[in-house]
C-alpha positions in Angstrom: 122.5 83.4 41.1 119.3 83.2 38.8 117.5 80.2 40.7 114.9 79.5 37.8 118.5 79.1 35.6 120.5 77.2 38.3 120.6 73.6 38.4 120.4 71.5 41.3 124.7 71.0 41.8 124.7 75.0 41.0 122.5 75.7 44.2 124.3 73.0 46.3 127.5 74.5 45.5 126.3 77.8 46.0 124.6 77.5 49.3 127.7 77.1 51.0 128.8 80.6 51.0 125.2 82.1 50.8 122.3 81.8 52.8 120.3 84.6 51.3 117.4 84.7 48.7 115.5 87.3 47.5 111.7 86.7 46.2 110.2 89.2 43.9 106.2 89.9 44.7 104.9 91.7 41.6 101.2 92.2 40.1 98.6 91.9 36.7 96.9 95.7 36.8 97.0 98.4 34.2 99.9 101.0 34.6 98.2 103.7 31.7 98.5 103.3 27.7 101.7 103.0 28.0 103.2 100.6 30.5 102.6 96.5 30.4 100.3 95.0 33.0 103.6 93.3 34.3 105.5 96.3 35.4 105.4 95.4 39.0 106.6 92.6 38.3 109.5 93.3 35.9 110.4 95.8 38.0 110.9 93.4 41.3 112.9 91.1 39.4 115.3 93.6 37.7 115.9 94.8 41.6 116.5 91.5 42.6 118.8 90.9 39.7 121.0 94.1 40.1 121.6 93.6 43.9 123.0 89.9 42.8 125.5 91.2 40.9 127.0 93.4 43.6 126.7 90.3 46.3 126.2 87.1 46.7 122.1 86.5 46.6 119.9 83.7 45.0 117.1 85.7 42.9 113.8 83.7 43.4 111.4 83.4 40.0 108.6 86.2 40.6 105.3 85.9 41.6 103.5 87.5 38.7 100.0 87.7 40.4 99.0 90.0 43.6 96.4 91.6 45.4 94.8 94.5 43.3 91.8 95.9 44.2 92.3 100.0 42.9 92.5 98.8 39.7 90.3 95.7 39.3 87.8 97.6 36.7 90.5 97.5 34.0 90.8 95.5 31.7 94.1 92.7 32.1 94.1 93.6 35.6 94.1 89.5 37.5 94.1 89.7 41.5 94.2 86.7 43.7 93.3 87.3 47.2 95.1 88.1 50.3 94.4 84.1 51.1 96.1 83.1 48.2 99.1 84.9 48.6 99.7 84.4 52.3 99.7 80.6 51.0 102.1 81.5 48.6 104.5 83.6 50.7 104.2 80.6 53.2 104.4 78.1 50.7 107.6 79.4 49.0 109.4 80.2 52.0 109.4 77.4 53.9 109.9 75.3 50.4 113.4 77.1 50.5 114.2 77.3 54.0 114.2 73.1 53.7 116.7 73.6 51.1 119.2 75.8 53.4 118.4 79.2 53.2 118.1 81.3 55.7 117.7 84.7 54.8 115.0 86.4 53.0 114.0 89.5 51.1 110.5 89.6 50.1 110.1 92.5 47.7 106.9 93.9 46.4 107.3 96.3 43.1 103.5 96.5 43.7 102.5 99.4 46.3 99.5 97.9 47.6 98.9 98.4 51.8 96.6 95.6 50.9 99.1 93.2 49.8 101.9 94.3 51.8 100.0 93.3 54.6 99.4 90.0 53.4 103.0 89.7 53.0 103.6 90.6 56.2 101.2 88.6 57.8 102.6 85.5 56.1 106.0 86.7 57.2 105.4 86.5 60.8 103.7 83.3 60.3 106.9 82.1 58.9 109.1 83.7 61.5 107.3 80.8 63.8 107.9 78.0 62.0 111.6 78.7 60.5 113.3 79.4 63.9 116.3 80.0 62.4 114.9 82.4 59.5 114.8 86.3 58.8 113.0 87.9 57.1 112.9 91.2 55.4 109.9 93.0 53.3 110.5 95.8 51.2 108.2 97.5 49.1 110.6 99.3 46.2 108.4 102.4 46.4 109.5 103.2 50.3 113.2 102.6 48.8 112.9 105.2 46.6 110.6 107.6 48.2 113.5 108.9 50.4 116.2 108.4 48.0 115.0 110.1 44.7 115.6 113.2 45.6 117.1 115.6 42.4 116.2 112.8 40.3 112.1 112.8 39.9 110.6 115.9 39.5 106.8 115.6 39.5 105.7 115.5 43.7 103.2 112.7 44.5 104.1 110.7 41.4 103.5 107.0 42.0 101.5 104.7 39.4 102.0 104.5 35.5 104.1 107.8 35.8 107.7 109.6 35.9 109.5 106.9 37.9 107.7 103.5 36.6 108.3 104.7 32.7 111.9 105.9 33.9 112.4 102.4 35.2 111.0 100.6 32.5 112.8 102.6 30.0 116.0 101.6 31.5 114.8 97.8 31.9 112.9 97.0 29.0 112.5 100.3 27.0 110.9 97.5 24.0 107.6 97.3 26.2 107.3 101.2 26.3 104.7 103.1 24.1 106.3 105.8 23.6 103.7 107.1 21.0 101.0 106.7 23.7 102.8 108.3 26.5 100.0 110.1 28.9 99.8 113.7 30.0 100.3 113.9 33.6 97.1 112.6 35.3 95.3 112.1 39.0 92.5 110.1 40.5 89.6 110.9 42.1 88.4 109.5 45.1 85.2 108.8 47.2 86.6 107.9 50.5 85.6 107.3 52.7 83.0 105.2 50.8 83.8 101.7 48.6 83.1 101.9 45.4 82.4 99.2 42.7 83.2 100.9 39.9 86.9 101.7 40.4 87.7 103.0 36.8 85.0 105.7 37.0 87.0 107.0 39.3 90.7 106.9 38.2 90.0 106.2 34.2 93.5 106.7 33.0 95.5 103.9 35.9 98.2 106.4 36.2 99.2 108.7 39.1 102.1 111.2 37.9 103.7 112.2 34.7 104.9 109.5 32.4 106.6 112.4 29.9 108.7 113.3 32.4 110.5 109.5 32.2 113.8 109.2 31.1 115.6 106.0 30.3 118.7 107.9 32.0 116.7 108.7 35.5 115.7 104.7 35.3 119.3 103.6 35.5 120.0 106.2 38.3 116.8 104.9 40.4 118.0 100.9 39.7 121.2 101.7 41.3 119.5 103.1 44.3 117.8 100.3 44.7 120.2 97.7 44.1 122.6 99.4 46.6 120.1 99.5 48.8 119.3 95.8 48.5 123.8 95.1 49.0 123.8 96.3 52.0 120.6 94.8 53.5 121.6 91.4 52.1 125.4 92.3 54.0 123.4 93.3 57.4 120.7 89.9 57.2 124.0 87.4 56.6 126.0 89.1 59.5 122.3 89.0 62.1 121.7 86.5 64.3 117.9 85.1 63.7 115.4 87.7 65.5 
């Protein structure tokens, strides 16, 4: 259930067996020579797309924009502040909670404490005001992190590397470079002093190894996830609001 494809008699009919909706939170910030500047964001909505077809869930249109500040010095990276997107997490939530829903999954494919803690803060805003609302945030990279085991190799690997190529390989592999595909590659940093210069510090945007992604290990990492996202959407319609 594809909201942004749905019309109006679609969701009507629809809401009466399903009270769920999952809204992917995504991001504009460079992921290396390789990746695009939306991979947060196409990955969030394939999660959100792949748990629908194993049970019932209305998938939310994403929110392409988030709250990046490690990678504001590069260029195509957009932020909007943590204001803005408690507003929108807010906003959005109690837009759909009028139309019936009752459960949500906010979902961040951008692994930002920053933003994740605007979500959250939003979240418990909403908790307030939607009595009979729960809520769930999930950022895919915790999903994974405990779950990947046998399937990514390099340790540490998190930005523009092994699993965001694998999963974009699997997803979209039209919007890979292949031919520009980074060596493995770290980041400096200065804490516990700010900087203003960001990409003097991490120049290349990418923490891991982007060689080591395989369309193959990209399907195997969506299924994770999208079983992952089943059963929590199965556990939220069974709850009782907390």
């Amino acid at each position: 259930m594809i909201l942004e494809e749905m019309t109006t008699v679609e969701v009507e009919a629809a809401l009466k067996s399903c009270r769920s909706v999952f809204i992917p939170f995504g991001v504009m910030e460079a992921h290396g020579p390789h990746l695009p500047l939306s991979t947060d964001t196409i990955q969030a909505y394939d999660a959100g797309k792949r748990a629908a077809q194993l049970v019932p869930l209305f998938v939310a249109p994403p929110i392409p924009y988030g709250y990046c500040r490690s990678l504001g010095g590069h260029d195509g990276t957009i932020s909007i502040s943590a204001e803005t997107l408690r507003s929108l997490v807010r906003d959005i939530v109690q837009s759909l909670y009028q139309t019936g829903l009752r459960n949500f999954i906010l979902y961040s494919g951008h692994a930002s404490a920053l933003q994740m803690a605007a979500i959250e803060e939003a979240a418990e805003r909403v908790l307030r005001s939607c009595p009979d609302a729960n809520v769930a945030i999930v950022l895919e990279y915790d999903v994974l992190l405990k779950r990947m085991a046998g399937i990514i190799e390099t340790p540490g690997d998190m930005h523009g590397g092994e699993i965001e190529t694998s999963r974009l390989m699997s997803i979209c592999p039209e919007l890979v470079r292949n031919d520009l595909l980074p060596e493995e590659s770290g980041r400096e940093s200065p804490k516990p002093l700010l900087v203003r210069d960001v990409k003097r510090y991490w120049p290349s945007s990418v923490l891991g190894a982007p060689r080591k992604g395989t369309p193959e290990k990209g399907e195997r990492l969506g299924k994770i996830i999208a079983e992952y996202l089943a059963d929590l959407v199965k556990r939220m319609e069974a709850f009782e609001p907390h």
